[in-house]
C-alpha positions in Angstrom: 0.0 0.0 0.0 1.1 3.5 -0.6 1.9 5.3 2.5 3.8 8.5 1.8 6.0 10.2 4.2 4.7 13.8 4.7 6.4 16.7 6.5 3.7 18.6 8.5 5.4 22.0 8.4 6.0 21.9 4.8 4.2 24.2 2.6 2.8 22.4 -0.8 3.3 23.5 -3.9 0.4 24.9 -5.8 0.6 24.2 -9.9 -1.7 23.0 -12.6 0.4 21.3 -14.6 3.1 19.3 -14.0 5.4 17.3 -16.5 7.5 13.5 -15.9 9.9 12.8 -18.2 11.2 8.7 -18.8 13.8 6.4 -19.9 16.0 3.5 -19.2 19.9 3.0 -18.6 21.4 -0.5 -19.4 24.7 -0.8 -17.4 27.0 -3.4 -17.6 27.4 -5.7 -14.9 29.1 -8.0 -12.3 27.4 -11.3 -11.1 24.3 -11.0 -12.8 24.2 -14.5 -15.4 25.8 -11.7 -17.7 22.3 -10.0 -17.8 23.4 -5.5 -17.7 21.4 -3.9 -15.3 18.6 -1.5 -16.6 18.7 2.2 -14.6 14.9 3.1 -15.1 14.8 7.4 -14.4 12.1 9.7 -14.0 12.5 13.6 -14.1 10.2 15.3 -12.9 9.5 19.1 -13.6 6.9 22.5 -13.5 7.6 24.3 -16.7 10.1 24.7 -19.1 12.1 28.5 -19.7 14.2 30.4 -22.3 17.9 30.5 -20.6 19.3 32.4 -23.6 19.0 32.7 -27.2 21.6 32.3 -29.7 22.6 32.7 -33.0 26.6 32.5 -33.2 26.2 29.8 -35.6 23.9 28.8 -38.2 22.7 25.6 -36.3 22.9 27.2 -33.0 19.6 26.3 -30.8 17.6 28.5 -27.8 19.0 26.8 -24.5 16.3 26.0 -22.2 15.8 24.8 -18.5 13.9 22.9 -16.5 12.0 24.7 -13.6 12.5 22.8 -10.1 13.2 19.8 -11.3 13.6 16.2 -9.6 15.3 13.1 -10.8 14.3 9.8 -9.3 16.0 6.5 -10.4 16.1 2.7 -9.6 17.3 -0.6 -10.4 14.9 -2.2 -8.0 11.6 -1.3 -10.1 11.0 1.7 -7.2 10.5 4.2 -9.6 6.9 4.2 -9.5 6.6 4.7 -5.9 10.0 6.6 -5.9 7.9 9.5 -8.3 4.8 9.5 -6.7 6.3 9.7 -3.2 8.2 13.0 -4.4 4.8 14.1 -6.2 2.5 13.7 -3.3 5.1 15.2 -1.1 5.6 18.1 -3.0 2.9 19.2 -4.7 -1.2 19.6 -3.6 -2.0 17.2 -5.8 -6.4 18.2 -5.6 -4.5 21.5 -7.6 -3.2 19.6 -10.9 -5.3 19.6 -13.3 -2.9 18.1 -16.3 0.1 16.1 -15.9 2.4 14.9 -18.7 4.7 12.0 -19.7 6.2 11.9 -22.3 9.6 8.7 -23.3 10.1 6.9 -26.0 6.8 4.2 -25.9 8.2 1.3 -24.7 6.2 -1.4 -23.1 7.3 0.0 -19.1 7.1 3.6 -20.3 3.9 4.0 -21.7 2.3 1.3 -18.6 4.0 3.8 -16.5 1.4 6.5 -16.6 -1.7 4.2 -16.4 -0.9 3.4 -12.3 -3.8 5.0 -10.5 -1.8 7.1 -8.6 -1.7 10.0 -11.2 -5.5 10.4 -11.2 -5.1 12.7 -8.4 -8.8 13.9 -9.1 -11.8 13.3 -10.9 -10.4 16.6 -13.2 -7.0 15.1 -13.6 -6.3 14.9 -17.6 -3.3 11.9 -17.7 -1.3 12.6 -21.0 1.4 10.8 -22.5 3.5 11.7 -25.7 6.3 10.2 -27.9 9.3 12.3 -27.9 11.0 14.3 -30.7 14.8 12.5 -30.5 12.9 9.0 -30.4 10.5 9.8 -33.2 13.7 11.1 -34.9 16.0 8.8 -34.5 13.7 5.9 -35.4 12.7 8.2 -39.3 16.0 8.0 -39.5 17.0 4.6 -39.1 13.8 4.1 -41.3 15.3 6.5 -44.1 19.3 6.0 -43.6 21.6 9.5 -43.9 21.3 8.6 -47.8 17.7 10.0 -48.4 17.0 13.0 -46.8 14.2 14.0 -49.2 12.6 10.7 -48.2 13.0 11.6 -44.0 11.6 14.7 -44.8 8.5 13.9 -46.6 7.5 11.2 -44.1 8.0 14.0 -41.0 6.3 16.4 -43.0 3.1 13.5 -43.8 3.4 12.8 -39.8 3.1 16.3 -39.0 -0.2 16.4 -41.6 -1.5 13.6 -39.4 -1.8 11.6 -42.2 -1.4 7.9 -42.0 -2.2 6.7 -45.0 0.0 8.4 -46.9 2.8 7.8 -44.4 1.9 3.8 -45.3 2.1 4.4 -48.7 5.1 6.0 -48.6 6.9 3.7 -46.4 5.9 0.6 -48.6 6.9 1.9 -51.9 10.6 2.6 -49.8 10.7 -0.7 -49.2 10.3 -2.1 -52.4 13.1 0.2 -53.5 15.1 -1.4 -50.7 14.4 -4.7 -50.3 17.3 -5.9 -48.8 16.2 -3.5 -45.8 12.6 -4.2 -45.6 12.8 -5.9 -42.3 14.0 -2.7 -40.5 12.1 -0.4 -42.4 8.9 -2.5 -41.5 10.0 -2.4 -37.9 10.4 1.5 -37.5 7.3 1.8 -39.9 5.3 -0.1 -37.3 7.2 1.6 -34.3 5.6 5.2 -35.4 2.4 3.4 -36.3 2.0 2.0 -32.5 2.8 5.2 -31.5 1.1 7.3 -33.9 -1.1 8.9 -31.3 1.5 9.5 -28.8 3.5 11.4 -31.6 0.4 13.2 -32.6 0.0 14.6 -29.0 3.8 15.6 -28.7 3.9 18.1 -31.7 0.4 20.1 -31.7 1.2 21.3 -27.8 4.1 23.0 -28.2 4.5 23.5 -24.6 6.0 19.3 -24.3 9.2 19.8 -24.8 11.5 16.5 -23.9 15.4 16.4 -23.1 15.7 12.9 -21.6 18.1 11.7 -23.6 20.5 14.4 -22.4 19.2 13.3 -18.9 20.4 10.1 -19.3 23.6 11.1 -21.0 24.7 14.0 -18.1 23.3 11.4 -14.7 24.3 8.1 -15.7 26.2 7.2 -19.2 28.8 9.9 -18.1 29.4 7.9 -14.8 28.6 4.4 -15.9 29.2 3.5 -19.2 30.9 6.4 -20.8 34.2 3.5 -19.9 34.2 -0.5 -19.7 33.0 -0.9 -16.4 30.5 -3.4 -14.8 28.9 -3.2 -11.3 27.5 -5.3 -8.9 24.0 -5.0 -7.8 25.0 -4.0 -4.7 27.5 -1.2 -5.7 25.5 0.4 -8.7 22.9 0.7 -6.4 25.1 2.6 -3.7 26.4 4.7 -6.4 22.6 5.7 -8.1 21.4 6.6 -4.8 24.6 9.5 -4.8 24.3 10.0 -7.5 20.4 11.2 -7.5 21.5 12.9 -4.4 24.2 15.3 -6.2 21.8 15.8 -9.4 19.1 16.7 -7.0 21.5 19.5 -5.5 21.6 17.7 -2.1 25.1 18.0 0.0 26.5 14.7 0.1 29.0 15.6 2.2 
């Protein structure tokens, strides 16, 4: 049962919408039947904001931030309660009236948001979208660097919401590429499955989802960016430090 620990004296934030970013970490491991161990993360945050704009360079990008955000992470399949613990002990949850996840659809991310303990009300509207780098990254895979006309139209037909045509498309690539059919069938059917989630992401342009650098920054720049395996035990003494540095908290 779910049995929060609340602090009496502290004061809980008021907001309407709140935003959970999700992903995994495989790291390599020690004593485990050669099986990595998979870092499931949660960020959790209020809003995004402009930090700067910039121009230096042609492909230069606005910077933004994250407002008050929280990272929760486990490789003991805690981060369900992990995230709703810091939730419910952070926020007046009867206040939210939206809340939104948004990963790359896998099986544990898109179950994630389904658990009952995000309909905090009646009025609670539970959203979850497919990311831009995923939905990227898997047109490209689709499309190879080699046919950048082709990667366009398709984004172009996905941003028209328009599935048939993305079909159609995708079928006549694949009978100029045969010998790739199999993959191009797999990331045709991966935006398919996830067409909704994808449609969601990119008409609110207020989702905006940086996982991936997440990921990279907390734990592929400690745990994998050399050959390393861990032990159970030890990965999990260093995640729980390492949460409490990224979270700003004085480990000393």
């Amino acid at each position: 049962a779910f049995n929060p620990c609340f602090e009496p004296e502290k004061q809980l934030k008021r907001i309407e919408r709140l935003f959970v970013m999700l992903d995994e970490k495989f790291v390599g491991s020690q004593f485990n039947n050669g099986q990595d161990h998979m870092i499931k993360a949660s960020v959790i945050f209020e809003n995004i904001e402009l930090e700067y704009k910039t121009k230096k360079k042609n492909n230069s990008i606005n910077r933004y931030k994250l407002v008050n955000s929280h990272t929760c992470a486990s490789i003991d399949n805690n981060l369900l309660i992990d995230t709703v613990d810091y939730i419910y002990n952070t926020y007046d949850t009867t206040k939210i009236k939206e809340i939104v996840f948004m990963g790359d659809c896998a099986k544990w991310i898109k179950s994630f948001p389904q658990s009952h303990w995000f309909n905090f009300s009646s009025k609670t509207n539970v959203k979850f979208a497919m990311d831009g780098f995923h939905f990227s990254q898997a047109l490209k895979q689709l499309t190879t660097n080699k046919h950048k006309e082709v990667y366009n139209a398709l984004t172009e037909i996905v941003q028209r919401n328009d599935k048939e045509n993305f079909i159609m498309l995708c079928e006549q690539f694949k009978e100029l590429y045969p010998e790739r059919s199999e993959t191009i069938e797999n990331k045709m059917n991966y935006i398919l499955n996830n067409w909704k989630e994808r449609q969601i992401y990119q008409n609110n342009n207020y989702m905006k989802c940086s996982m991936e650098s997440h990921i990279s920054h907390i734990f592929a720049d400690l745990f994998t960016s050399r050959p390393k395996a861990y032990s159970k035990k030890g990965l999990r003494k260093l995640l729980e430090l390492r949460i409490l540095k990224t979270n700003g908290i004085n480990i000393k």
